[in-house]
C-alpha positions in Angstrom: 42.6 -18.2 -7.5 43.4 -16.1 -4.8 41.3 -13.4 -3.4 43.9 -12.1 -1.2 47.8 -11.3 -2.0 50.0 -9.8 0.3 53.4 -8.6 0.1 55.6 -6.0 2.8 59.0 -5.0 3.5 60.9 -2.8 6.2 64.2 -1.4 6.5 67.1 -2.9 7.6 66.9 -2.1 11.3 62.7 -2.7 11.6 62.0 0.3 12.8 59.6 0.7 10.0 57.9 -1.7 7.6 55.0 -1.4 4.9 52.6 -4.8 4.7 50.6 -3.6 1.3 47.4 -6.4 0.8 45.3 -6.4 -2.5 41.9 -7.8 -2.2 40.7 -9.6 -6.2 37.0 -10.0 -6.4 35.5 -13.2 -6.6 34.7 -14.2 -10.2 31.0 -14.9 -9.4 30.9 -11.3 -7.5 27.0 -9.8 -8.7 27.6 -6.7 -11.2 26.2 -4.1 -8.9 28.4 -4.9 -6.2 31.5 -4.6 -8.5 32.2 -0.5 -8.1 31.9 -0.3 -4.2 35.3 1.6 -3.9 35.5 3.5 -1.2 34.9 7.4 -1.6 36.5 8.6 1.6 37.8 12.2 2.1 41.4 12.3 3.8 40.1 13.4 6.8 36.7 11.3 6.8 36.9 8.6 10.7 37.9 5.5 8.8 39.5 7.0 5.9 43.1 5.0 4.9 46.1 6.5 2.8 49.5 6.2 2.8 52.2 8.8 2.9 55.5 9.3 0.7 58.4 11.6 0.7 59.5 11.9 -3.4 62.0 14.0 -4.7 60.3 16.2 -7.9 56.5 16.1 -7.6 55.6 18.0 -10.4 57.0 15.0 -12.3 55.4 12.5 -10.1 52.4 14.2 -11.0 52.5 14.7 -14.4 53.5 10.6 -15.1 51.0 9.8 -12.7 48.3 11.3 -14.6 49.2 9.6 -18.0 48.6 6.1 -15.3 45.3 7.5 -14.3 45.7 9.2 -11.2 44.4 12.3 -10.4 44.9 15.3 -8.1 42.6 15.9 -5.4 42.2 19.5 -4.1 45.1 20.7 -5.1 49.0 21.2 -4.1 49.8 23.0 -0.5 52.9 24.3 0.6 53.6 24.6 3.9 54.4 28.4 5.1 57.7 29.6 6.0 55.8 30.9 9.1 54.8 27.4 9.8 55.6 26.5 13.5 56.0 22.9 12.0 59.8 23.6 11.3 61.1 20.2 9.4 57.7 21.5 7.2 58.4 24.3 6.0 58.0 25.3 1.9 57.2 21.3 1.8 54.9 20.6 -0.9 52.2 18.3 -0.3 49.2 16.9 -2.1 46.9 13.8 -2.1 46.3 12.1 -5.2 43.8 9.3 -6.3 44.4 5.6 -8.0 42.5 4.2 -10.7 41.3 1.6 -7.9 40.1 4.6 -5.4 43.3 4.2 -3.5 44.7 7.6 -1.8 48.0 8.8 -1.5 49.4 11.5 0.1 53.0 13.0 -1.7 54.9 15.2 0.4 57.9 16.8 -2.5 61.3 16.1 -0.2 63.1 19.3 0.5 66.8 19.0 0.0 
């Protein structure tokens, strides 16, 4: 049995690419040691998440939550004040796996 798979991809050019790795835990792994998921704010040194642009969050969100993921701290939208221009009125959240795994959605702006 593995303990490590990895997959990635990137686009057709390589300017970008995505290497995703999932870690299984030994079968002999002690019972107190099986729950050590990391607990990391977004903004914690060492903290990990990854970023997608998705077209109808409130969707997103509500399937999500039948999978088991959950909201965390809410949805922001960028002001239309915001000196961030591409930004602006984007909606964007952070929402939790089952496994501890963060992800921040940013809702695309057509």
């Amino acid at each position: 049995m593995a303990l490590v798979d990895f997959s990635g991809c990137s686009d057709p050019q390589h300017i970008s690419s995505i290497d995703l790795t999932q870690f299984d835990l030994p079968a002999d792994l002690p019972r107190e040691q099986e729950s050590r998921t990391l607990d990391a704010r977004s903004w914690d040194v060492g903290s990990a998440h990854i970023n997608l642009i998705v077209q109808n969050l409130d969707d997103l969100l509500k399937r999500g939550s039948e999978q088991g993921w959950e909201l965390v701290n809410g949805i922001f939208t960028v002001p239309q004040d915001s000196p961030e221009v591409k930004a602006r009125r984007q909606r964007i959240c952070y929402v939790r796996g089952p496994d501890g795994e963060v992800v921040e959605l940013v809702d695309a702006i057509l």
